[in-house]
N, C-alpha and C positions, 0 to 999 in steps of 0.2 A: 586588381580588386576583385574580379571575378571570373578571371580567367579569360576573359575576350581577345587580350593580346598574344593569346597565341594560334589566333585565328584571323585577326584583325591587318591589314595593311598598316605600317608604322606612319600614317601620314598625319595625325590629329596632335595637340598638347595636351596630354590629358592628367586629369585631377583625381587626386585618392578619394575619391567619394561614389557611393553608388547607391544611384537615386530609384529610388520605388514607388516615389507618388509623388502627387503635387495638387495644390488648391489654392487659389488665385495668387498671391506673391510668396507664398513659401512652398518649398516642397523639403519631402523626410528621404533620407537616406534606408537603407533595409536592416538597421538596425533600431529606426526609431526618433533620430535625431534628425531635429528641425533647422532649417534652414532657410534665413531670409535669400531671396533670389534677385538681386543685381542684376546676374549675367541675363537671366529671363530666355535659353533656349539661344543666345548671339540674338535676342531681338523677340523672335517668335514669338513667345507666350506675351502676346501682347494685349490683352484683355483676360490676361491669368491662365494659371494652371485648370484644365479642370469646369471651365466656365461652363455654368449649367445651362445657360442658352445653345453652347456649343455641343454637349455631351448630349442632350435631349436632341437638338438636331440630325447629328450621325445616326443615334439610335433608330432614330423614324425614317431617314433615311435608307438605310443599310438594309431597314425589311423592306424595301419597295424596289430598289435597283444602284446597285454599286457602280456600275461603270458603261458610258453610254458615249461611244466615237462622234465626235465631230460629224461627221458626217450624217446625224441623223440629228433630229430635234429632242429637245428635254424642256419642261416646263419649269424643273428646280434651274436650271441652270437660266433660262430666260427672267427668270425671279431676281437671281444676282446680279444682271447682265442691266437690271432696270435700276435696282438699288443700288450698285456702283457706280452708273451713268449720273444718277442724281443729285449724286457727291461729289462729283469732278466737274475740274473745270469745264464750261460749256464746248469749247472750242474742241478739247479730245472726246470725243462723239465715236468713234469705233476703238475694239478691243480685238485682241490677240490672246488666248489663254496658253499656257506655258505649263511648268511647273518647280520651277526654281527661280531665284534672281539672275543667276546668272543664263539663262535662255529666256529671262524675259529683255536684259542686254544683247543678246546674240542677235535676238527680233527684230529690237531698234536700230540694230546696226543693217542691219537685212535692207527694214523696210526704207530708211535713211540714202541707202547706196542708192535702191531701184528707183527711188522717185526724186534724187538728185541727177543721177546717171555720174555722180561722182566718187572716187575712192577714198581720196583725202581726210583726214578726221582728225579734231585738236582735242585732244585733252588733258587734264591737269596734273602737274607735278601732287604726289601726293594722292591721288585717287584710285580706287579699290572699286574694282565692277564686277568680279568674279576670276575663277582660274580655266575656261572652260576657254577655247584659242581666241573665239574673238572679242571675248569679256577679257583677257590676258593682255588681248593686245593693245588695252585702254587702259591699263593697272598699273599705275608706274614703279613698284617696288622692283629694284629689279634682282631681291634673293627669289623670287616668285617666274621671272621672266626667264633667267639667261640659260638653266637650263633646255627651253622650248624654244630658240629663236631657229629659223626666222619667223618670225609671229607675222599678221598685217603689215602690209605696206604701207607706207602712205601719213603713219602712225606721227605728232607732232605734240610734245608735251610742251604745258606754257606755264609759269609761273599761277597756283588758284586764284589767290587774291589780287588779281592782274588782269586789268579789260585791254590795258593795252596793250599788254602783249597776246592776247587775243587777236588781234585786229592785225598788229605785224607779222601774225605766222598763215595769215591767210593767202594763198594763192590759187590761181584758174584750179589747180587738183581739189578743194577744200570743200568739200558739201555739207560737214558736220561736226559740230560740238557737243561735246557727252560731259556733265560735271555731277556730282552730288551735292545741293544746295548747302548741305555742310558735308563735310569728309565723317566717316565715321570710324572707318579703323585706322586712318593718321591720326586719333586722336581727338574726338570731337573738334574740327578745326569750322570753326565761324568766319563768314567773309564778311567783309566791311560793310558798311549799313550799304550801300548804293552799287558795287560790284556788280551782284547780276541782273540790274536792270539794264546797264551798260552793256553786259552782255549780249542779252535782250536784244537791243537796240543795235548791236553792232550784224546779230544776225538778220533782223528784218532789212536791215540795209544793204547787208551781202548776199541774200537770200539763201541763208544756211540755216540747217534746220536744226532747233535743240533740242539735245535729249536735257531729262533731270533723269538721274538715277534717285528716285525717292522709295528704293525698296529700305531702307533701313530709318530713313525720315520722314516716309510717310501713313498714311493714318491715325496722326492725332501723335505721334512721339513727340513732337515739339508744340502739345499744345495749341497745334492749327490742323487742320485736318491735312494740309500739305506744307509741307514744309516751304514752299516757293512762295504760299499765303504772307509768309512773314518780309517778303520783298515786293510782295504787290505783283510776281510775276509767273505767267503762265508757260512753257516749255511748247514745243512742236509734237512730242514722245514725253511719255513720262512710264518708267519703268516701275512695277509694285510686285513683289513679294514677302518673304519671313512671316507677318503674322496675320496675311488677310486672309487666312483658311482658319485661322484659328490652332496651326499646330497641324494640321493636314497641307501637303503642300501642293504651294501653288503659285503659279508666276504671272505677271497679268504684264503687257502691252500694250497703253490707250496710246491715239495718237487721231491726229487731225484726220479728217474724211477726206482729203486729197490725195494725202499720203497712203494712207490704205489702200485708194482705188488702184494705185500706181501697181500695187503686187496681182498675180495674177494665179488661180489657183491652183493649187498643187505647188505653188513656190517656198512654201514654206508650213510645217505641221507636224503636231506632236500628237503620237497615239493615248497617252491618257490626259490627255489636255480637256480639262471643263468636264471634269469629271460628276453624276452627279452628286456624290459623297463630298467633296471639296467645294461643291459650290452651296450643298446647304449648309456646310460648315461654313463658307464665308457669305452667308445669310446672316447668318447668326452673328456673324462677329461683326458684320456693319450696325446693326441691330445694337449688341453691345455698346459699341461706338456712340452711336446716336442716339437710342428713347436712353442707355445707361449713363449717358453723360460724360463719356471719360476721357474726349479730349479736351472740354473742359477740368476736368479732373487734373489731366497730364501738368495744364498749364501751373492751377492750383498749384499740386502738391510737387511738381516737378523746383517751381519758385521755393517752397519752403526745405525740398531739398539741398537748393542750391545756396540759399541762405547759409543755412545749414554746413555746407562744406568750408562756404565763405570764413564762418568763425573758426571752422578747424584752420584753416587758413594764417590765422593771425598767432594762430598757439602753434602749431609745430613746423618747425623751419626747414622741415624735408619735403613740404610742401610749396612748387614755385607757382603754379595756376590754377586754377578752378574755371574750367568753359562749359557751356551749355546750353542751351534752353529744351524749356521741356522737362520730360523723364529721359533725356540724352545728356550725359553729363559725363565727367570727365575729369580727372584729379593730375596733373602734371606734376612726379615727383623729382628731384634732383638724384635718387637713387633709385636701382632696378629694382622691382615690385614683386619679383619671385616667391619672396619670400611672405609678403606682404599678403600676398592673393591667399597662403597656402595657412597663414593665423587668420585670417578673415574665415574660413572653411573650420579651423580648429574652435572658431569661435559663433559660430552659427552665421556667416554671412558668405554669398556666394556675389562675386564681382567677378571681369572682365580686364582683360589687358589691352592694349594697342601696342606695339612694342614694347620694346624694355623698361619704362621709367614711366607710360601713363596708363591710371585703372581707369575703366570705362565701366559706366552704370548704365544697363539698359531696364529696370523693372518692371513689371507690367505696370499698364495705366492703373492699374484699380487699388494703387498700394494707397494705403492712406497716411495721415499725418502720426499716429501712433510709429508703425513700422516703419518711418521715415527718420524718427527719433531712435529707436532701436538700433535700426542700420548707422547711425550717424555716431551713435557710443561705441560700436563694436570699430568702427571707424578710428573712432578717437583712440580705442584701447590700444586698436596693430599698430598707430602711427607712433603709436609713445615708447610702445615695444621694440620698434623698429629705432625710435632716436635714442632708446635708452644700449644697443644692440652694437651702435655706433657711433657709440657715446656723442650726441647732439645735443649741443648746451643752446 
């Protein structure tokens, strides 16, 4: 499209489109054409393209001081450190700052081993934590894994929607469970109403500690400000990235005050971790979040999206599920979506895959009910394309 791939490592799926701007759910290609944004950045642009709380932030920032080591104090960054605290769960009371999801995983597993003193670790058929060794070594895909083995030791994958075989794969080696309250690149997959309470419960019992990987479901994507809100339950670690900088990155690590005290310093640290440019960018975006209203929003218009997909549901027969809560949502087709992804794009819409057969919608909070109706006819148009393509009666 613009020449990148011949500079670029062949490792990304990439799209004939080449984006030049953006402003809160749509962004234009550099010819001029608009485009509704589904995919939303795999998540990021989570309070939109563009958001003016965010752009004014960087800017005031960036004249004052761009990048300031851990190792010494910062007022913006104490500023985030108070407004992310007073959002979360009471009980995760210290942070870790990072700068991707997949090292704010790396962390959990860090600080998990040191203050278990165990290597052991369960996690879910169908979970997705990063590609980075030991976010890999909790990833069950295995066209992702076989390349890099041996990965982690210790590694036990159990059934997601499964407490009891949680509980059967535990042994004296077992110090940790790592899950994502929903899967998001298996497909937006939902666990049973009471699954991870059982969890829960199964680790307060065994005294093992849990992570939630809620970089992709959490801050308000599902309509609760955490996604673990929706089961009533609070994790030991909870891991947050994609769009709590607002598009600047950044990886965050809360976890219980015990657990922290366990590390010890120098054990673990990132050079532009809690940077101050990323932290007043994710001033800003909690800020969005809260006085803007948009996890309430996500819930809102996330429901009348889902509606929405529900009647495409009953009209075209290449469609077998509709999952989601939120603005996390999820189309399970009977046929591979290749094609499907690339008239959504022909036709002003940009969407998301999970593998071959489900489109995954991540759009920013701030889409409204208009663009939700938009998205949902460009929708209807590719599915009818697609049954008319393959002759679906």
């Amino acid at each position: 499209m613009n020449g990148e791939d011949q500079y670029l490592a062949s490792l990304y799926q990439r799209f004939p489109i080449n984006i030049a701007s953006g402003k809160n759910a749509r962004v234009w290609d550099i010819h001029g054409n608009e485009y509704i944004d589904c995919m939303g950045g795999y998540g990021v642009a989570l309070v939109g393209h563009c958001n003016d709380r965010i752009v004014q932030a960087i800017k005031n920032q960036a004249e004052k001081l761009i990048i300031c080591h851990m190792s010494t104090y910062n007022d913006t960054r104490l500023r985030f450190l108070q407004k992310l605290i007073d959002i979360s769960p009471k009980e995760l009371n210290k942070i870790f700052f990072s700068n991707s999801g997949a090292e704010a995983v790396e962390a959990a597993l860090k600080f998990s081993r040191k203050y278990t003193g165990k290597s052991g670790i369960i996690a879910m058929n169908g979970a997705y934590h990063g590609k980075t060794f030991g976010a890999l070594s909790v990833t069950h895909n295995e066209k992702y894994r076989r390349s890099f083995m041996p990965l982690l030791e210790g590694v036990k994958f159990v059934p997601y929607n499964n407490s009891h075989k949680v509980e059967e794969a535990i042994d004296d080696s077992i110090g940790t469970v790592i899950l994502e309250p929903i899967q998001g690149e298996s497909g937006i997959i939902i666990p049973s109403r009471d699954v991870i309470q059982r969890i829960r419960e199964i680790c307060n019992r065994q005294n093992l500690v849990l992570i939630f990987d809620e970089i992709q479901t959490g801050l308000g994507r599902t309509g609760k400000m955490w996604a673990g809100e929706n089961w009533d339950t609070t994790p030991d670690i909870m891991c947050l990235a994609k769009g709590i900088a607002g598009g600047i990155p950044m990886g965050v690590t809360l976890a219980k005050s015990e657990i922290m005290k366990s590390m010890k310093a120098g054990e673990h640290s990132s050079t532009f971790a809690g940077s101050p440019l990323a932290c007043a960018s994710g001033i800003a975006t909690l800020d969005a979040l809260v006085e803007d209203k948009l996890v309430e929003n996500a819930a809102k218009i996330g429901k009348v999206f889902k509606d929405g997909l529900q009647i495409l549901k009953e009209k075209h027969k290449i469609i077998r599920e509709v999952r989601g809560i939120g603005m996390m949502l999820a189309l399970e087709l009977r046929f591979e979506i290749k094609d499907l992804l690339l008239d959504g794009i022909s036709n002003g819409l940009l969407m998301l895959y999970s593998g071959r057969n489900i489109i995954r919608l991540l759009p920013p909070l701030v889409m409204d009910e208009n663009t939700v109706f938009h998205a949902l006819e460009i929708i209807d148009h590719v599915l009818a394309k697609e049954e008319n393509r393959r002759n679906v009666r």
